[in-house]
N, C-alpha and C positions, 0 to 999 in steps of 0.2 A: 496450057494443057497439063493436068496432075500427072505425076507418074504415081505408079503404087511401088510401094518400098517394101519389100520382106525382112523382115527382122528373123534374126535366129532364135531358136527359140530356146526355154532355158538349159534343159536338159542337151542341147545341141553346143551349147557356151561351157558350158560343164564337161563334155567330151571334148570341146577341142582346146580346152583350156589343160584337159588332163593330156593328151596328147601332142601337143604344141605347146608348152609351158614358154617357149622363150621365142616364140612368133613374134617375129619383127616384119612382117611381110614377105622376109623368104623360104619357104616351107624346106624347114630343115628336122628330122629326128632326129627326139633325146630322149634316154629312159627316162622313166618316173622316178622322182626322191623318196626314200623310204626312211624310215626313222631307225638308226641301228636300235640290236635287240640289248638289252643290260641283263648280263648275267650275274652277276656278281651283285649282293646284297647291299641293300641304298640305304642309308641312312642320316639322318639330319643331325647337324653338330650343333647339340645345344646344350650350354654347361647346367650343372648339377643343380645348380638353387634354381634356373628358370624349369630347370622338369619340376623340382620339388612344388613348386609354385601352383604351375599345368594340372598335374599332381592332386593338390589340396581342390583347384576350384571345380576340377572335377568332381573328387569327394561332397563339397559342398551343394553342387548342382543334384549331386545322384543323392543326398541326401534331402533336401530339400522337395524332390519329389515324393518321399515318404511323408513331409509334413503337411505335404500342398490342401490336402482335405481342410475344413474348417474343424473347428471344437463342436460345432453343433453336428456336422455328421459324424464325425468320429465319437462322439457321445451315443449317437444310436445306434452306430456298429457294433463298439466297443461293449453295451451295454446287453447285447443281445449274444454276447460269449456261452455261450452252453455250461461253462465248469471255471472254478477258482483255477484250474492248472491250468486254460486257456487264458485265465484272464493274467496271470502273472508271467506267462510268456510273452503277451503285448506288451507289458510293461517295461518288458527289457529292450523293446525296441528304440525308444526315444523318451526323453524329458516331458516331453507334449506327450504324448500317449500315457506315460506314467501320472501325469498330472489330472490329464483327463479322466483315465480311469479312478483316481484316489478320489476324484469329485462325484461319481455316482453312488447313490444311495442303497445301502444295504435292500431297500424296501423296492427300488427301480430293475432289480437284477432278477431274471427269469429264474423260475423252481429248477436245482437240480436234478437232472436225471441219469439213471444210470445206463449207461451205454453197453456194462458188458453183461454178457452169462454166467446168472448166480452158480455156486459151487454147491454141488447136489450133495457133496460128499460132507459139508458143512453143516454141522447143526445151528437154524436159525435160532433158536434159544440163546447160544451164545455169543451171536452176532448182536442181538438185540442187548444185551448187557453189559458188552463192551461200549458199544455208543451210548450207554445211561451214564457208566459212570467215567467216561474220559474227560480229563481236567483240564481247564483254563491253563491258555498258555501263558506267559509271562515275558515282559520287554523292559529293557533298560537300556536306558541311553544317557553316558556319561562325559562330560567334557565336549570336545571336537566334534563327537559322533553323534551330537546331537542337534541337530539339520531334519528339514522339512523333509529332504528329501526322505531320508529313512523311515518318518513318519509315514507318511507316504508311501511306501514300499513296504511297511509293516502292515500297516491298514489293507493293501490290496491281496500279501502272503500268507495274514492269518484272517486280517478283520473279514475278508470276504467268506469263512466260513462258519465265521462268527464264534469264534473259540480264543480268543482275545480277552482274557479277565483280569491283568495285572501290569497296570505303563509306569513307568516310573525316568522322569526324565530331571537330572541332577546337571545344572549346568548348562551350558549352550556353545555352540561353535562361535567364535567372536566375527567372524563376516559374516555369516551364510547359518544363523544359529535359527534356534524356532522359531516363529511365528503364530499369528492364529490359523496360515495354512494349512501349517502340520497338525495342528487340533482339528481340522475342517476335514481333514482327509480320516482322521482318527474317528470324530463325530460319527462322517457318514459312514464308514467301511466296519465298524466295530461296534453293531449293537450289545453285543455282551458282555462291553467292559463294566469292570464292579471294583476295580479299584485303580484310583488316581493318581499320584504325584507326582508335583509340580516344584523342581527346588532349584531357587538360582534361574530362573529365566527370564530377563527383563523387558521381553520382545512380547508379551504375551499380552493380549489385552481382554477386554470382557467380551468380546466377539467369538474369539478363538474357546473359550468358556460356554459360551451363550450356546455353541454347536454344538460340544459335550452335551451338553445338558438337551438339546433339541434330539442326536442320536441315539446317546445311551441313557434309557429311562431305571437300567440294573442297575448306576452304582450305588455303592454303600460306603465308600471311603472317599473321602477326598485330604488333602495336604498340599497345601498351600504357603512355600516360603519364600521366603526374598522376590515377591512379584510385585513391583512398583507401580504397574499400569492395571492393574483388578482391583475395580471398586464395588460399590455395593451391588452395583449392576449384576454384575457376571456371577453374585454369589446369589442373587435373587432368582435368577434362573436356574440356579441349579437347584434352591429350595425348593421353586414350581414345578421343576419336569422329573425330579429324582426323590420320590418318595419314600423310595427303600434306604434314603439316607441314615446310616448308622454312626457314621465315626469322623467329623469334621476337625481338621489341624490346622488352623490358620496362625501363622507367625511374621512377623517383622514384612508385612503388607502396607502401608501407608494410607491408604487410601480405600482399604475397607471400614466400616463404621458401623454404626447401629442399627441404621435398619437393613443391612443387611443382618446380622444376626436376628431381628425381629422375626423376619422373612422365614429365617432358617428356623427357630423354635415355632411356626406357626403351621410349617406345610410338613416339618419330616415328623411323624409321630413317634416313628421308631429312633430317636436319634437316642443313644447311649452311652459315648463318649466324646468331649468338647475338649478343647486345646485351641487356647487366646493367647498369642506371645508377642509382647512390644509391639501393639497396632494402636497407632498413639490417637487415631477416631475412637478409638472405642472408649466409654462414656459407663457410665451407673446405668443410662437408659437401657443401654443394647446390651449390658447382664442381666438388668432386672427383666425385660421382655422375655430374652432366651430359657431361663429356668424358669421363669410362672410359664410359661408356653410347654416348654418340655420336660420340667423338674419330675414329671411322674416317671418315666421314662428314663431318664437320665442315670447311670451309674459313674462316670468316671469325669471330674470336673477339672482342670488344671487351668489356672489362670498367673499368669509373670506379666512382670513390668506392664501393668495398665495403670490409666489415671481414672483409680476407683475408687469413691469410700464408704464409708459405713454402712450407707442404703445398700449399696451391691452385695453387700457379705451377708446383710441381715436379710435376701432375699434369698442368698442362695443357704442359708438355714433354713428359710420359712419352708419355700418350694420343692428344696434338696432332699426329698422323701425316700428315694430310690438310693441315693448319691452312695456309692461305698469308698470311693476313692477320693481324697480330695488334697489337691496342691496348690498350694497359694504362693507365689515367689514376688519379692521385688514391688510388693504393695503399699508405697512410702506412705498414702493418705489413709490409711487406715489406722483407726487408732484404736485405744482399749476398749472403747464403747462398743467399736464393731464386732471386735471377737466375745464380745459381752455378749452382743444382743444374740449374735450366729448360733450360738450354743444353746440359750433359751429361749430363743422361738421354739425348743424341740423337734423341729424337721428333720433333724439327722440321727435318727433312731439306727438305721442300715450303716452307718459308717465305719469301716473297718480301719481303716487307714490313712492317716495324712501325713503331710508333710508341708511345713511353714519355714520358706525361707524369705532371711532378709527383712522382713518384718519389724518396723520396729517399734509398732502398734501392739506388740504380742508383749503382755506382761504375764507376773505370775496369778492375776485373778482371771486372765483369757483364758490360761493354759490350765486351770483348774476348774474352770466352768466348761470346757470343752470335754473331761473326763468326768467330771459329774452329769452332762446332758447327752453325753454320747455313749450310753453302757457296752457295744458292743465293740467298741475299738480296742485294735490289736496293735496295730504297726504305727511309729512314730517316731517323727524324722523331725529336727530341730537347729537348724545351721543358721549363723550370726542373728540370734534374737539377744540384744545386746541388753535388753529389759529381765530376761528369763533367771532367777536366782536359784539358789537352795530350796526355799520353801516354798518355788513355785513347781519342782520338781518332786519336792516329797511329797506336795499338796495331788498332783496328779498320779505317783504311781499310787498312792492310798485310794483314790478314787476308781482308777481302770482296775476292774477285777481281771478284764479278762488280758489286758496287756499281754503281748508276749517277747515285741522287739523295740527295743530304746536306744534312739542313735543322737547321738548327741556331736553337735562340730559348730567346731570357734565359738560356742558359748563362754564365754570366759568368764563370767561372775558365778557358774557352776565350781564350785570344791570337791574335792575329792569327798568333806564329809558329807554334804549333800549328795555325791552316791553312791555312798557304802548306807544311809541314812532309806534313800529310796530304794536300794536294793532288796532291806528288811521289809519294808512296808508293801512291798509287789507282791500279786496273789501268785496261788501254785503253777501258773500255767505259762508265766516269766522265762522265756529262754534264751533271749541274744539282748546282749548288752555290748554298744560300741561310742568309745570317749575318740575324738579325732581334734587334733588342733585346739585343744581347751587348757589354755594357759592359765588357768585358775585351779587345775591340780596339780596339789603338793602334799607332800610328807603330811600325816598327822600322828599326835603320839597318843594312844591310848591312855585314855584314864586311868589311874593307877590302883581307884576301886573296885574297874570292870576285872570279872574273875573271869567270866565266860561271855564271847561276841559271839551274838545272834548270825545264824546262817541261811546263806539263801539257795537254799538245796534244791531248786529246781532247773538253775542257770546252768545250760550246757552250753555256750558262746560265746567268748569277752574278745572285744577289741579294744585295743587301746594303740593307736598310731600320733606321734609327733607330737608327742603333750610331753616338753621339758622338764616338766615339776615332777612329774614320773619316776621313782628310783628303786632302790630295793626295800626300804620300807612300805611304801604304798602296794608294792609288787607282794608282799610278803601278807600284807591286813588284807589284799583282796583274797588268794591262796586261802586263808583261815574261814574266811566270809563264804565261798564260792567251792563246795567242795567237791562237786560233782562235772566240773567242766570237762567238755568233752573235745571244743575248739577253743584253739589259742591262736590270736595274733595279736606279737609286741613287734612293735617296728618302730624304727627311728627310735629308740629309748636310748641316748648316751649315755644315760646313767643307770642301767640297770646293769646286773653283772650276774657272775656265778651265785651271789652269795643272796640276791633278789629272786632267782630263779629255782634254786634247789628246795627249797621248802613249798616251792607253789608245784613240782614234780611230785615229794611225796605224799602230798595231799593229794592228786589226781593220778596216783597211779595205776595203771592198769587201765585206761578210760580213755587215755589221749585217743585222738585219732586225726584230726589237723590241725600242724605246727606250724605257724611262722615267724622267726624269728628274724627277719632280715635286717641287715642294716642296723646292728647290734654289735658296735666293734669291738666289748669289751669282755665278750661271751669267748668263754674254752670249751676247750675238750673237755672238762672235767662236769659242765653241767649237759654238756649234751650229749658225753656216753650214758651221765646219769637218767637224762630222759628216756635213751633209747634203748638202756637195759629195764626201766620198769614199763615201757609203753611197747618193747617190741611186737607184742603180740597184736595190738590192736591200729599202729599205727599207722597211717595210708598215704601221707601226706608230709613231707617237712623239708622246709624253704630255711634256708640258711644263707640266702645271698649277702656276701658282707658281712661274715663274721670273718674277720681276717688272722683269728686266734685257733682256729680250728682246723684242724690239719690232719694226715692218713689215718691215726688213732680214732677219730669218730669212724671214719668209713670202715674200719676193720671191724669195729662194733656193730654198726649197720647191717655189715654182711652178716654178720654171726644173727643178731635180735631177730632183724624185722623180714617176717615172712611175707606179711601182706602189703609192703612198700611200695605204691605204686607211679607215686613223683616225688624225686629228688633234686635239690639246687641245691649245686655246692659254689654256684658263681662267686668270683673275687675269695676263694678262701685258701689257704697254704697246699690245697690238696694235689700230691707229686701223681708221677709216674706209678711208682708203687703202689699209691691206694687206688688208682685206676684199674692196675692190674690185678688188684685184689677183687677190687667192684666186677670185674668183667669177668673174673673165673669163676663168678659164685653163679651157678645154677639153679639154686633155689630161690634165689630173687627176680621177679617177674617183671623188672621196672618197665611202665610206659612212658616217661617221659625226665629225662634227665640235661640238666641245665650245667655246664660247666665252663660259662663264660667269664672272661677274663681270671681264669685260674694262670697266675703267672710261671708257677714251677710246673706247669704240663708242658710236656714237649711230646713231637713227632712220636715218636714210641710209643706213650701212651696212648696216645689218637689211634696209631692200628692197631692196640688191643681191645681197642672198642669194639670192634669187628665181630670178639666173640660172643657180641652180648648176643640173647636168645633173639626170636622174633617176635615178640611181644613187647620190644620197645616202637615205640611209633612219632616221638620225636627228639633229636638230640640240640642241644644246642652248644656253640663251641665259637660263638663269637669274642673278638679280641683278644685268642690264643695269640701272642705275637710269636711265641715259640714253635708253630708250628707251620708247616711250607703247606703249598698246592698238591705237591705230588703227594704228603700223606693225607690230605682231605683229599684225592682223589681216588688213591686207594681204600680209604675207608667209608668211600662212597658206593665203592665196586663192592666191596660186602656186605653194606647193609643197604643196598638196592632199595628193600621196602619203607625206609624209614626216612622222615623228612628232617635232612640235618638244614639249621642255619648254622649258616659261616660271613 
């Protein structure tokens, strides 16, 4: 027979388990166990680097929440910002955000609108013409600082209101430098860029190029140097999408070539200035494309170190219609033919201006067919044309009516009678004449039947620097020749002296007006009170660095002559304390900018009577004073506050 069994039930196991806790069968009471209370503040002993740790992956956790979104939603978010000042506050949240937003397109971003209440008290007239003429902003990024990121952060703080007209990126950060990212952000965030460059960046390729040219259809400039990885590619996109292309600089690129330039002289109609430097692609072809393509148009042509000959020069004659500017440097395969034929094709009717260097295709039938076929040229520049003699220099200035400036350096089969010879033969409109590094002038002696030398009374400018042959003869036939000059500079002359100089004053007296005589160590006092007594009245300018024979006696003269004296160097010359303080008590002298470096007999003293020069000096210089301590450059920094001394 079953019995039935009653179990307790649970709530009933629960009470007598709370009330009988130690129930062993004999029903005994005991209170309940309670948990003491903890007053006192608890804390976990955990040393300093495992918090710091805790610490971090918390940060990482709580940050990682911010990224958890994808790039395709946070592109739609982000994209639907209302304002530029919204959007470059996202940007400062994270790398991801910032990358994201530099990758949406100027064209993807909703119309600004204005959120607040116009100002009734403002006239809209001149609300509207402030935002006509507010100008393009400008970016540079130099060394280190030049990283995707900035680009990037550029593109999002101006490109997005499209007021971005000027990048110019020199250099790169060597881990973390440009890319075509930073172009890609640029591209799209900055439709209104108009001018480029690109200098020193290795990381760049035709990609990062290709996006300029897809974003911004403005520019007009591009410069192009030391970029190893831009080929023809990245420049062909930019002839297709940038038509307002005006002013192309490609230099020491490797890998751009001919058709790109084809490209570029086919699509920019407006181009007007070219610059080709050491791009060892480029060929006869890719000049002769570019000027028959653009030569109408074209005013400014400079071409160095290519491998180009005859056909390329004799094109950029034929085509060169426009051309006023024209520089040839470093163009070993050209020979006489070329510069032959350049000139008489007659294309270069508009030419103002050239300059041929290095050259050693340039003889004296090039250099006289270029002033017979060119009537309007003025300016003419001529460094190491190792072919160019006397009679190819007299033969050209008789040719150039309208000549006006003649610079001649390291030609050294030029004489000096070859240009005292061209000086005569030059029309009336002749004004600057400059001889530099031409070891082929020396002394000549006048024929002994000449009673009277012909003058060239319209020269107001002679240079002559670092030409040895140089003395006080030649110094003296030029003076007689030349009697109207208004600027001098002899530099470097070891052999010119007082006795070369004082006859080339009394002929130009009363006329000077800038002097240089630097680096002249055998020059005194004695010709240059003489300058400054007949020239004081007009003269504005005079450099005396390194005459070491000249000492307080000029400066005392100075103060007295020259009223209109506006920059003085007396660097490296005897000049003391005394003629300091003479220079700095005189009132009537207004100097802007005064040079007294490596003056040895200056000391301390002098330095703070500098103090009382007026306020219309604006810069001093005082480098390699050894004589003089910090505490008086720092005192005569406290008085002349406004004025930028180097020390």
């Amino acid at each position: 027979m079953s019995t039935l069994v009653n179990f307790p039930s649970k709530n009933e196991v629960c009470a007598e388990r709370f009330l009988f806790p130690h129930y062993s069968g004999v029903a005994t009471y005991q209170p309940p166990c309670k948990r003491s209370r903890i007053t006192a503040p608890f804390c976990f002993a955990i040393a300093e680097d495992q918090f710091a740790k805790l610490n971090q992956k918390w940060e990482e956790k709580r940050l990682c929440y911010i990224d958890a979104l994808p790039n395709e939603c946070l592109f739609e978010i982000l994209r639907r910002l209302p304002g530029a000042r919204e959007r470059c506050a996202s940007a400062c949240v994270s790398k991801k955000w910032l990358s994201v937003l530099s990758s949406i397109r100027s064209s993807e971003l909703p119309k600004e609108t204005k959120t607040t209440l116009p100002d009734l008290n403002e006239d809209p007239m001149d609300v509207e013409e402030e935002t006509e003429t507010e100008e393009c902003l400008q970016r540079s990024l130099e060394g280190k600082k030049a990283t995707d990121i900035r680009l990037a952060a550029i593109s999002i703080s101006s490109g997005s209101r499209g007021t971005l007209g000027k990048l110019t990126i020199q250099g790169s950060h060597p881990t973390r430098g440009v890319t075509d990212k930073g172009l890609t952000a640029i591209g799209r965030g900055c439709p209104s860029l108009r001018v480029l460059s690109i200098w020193n960046v290795p990381r760049v390729t035709d990609t990062g190029l290709s996006e300029i040219a897809d974003g911004c259809p403005l520019v007009e400039k591009v410069d192009l140097v030391e970029c190893p990885l831009i080929t023809d590619k990245g420049l062909i996109a930019i002839a297709r999408k940038c038509p307002n292309l005006t002013s192309l600089n490609v230099e020491s690129c490797v890998r751009i070539g001919n058709d790109g330039l084809q490209a570029i002289g086919q699509c920019c109609p407006k181009l007007t200035s070219v610059t080709i430097k050491n791009c060892p692609l480029v060929g006869d072809k890719g000049i002769c494309d570019l000027v028959s393509s653009a030569g109408a148009s074209l005013t400014k042509v400079k071409l160095h170190g290519l491998n180009i000959g005859d056909h390329a020069i004799a094109n950029v004659g034929f085509h060169g219609k426009g051309v006023t500017d024209l520089t040839l440097s470093g163009l070993q395969s050209v020979a006489e033919r070329g510069f032959w034929v350049m000139a008489n094709t007659l294309g270069l009717q508009k030419l103002k201006s050239v300059a041929i260097i290095s050259c050693p295709g340039l003889t004296d039938l090039g250099l006289a067919s270029i002033a017979k076929c060119c009537p309007g040229l003025k300016q003419v520049h001529l460094r190491r044309c190792s072919q160019v003699s006397d009679a190819g220099v007299k033969a050209f200035c008789e040719a150039a009516k309208l000549l006006e400036s003649l610079q001649l350096e390291e030609c050294n089969r030029i004489t000096l009678n070859g240009v005292l010879s061209a000086l005569i033969m030059c029309g009336p409109k002749f004004k600057s004449l400059s001889l530099v590094k031409c070891l082929g002038i020396k002394d000549i002696i006048t024929p002994p039947g000449m009673v009277q030398i012909p003058s060239c009374a319209s020269l107001r400018s002679l240079t002559v620097r670092n030409c040895p042959g140089f003395t006080d003869a030649s110094l003296a036939m030029v003076g007689k020749i030349c009697p109207m000059l208004e600027n001098i500079e002899l530099s470097g002359l070891g052999d010119v002296s007082d006795h070369g100089l004082l006859p080339l004053i009394n002929t130009c007296a009363g006329r000077l007006v800038n002097v240089n005589l630097c680096k002249n160590a055998n020059l005194t006092d004695i010709a240059v009170t003489s300058l400054v007594k007949a020239n004081g009245n007009t003269l504005k300018l005079l450099n005396l660095d390194g005459c070491k024979k000249v000492t307080d006696k000029t400066v005392m003269e100075i103060v007295e002559r020259c009223a209109v004296l506006e920059e003085l160097d007396l660097s490296r010359s005897m000049v003391s304390d005394y003629g300091i303080s003479v220079l700095a008590s005189a009132k009537q002298l207004k100097l802007r900018v005064l040079s007294l470096a490596g003056c040895q007999k200056l000391t301390g003293k002098g330095v703070i009577l500098l103090g009382n020069m007026g306020k219309s000096l604006e810069g001093l210089n005082l480098l390699s004073c050894n004589l003089v301590n910090s505490y008086n450059l720092a005192s005569l920094e406290e008085k002349l506050w406004w004025c930028d001394i180097l020390v």
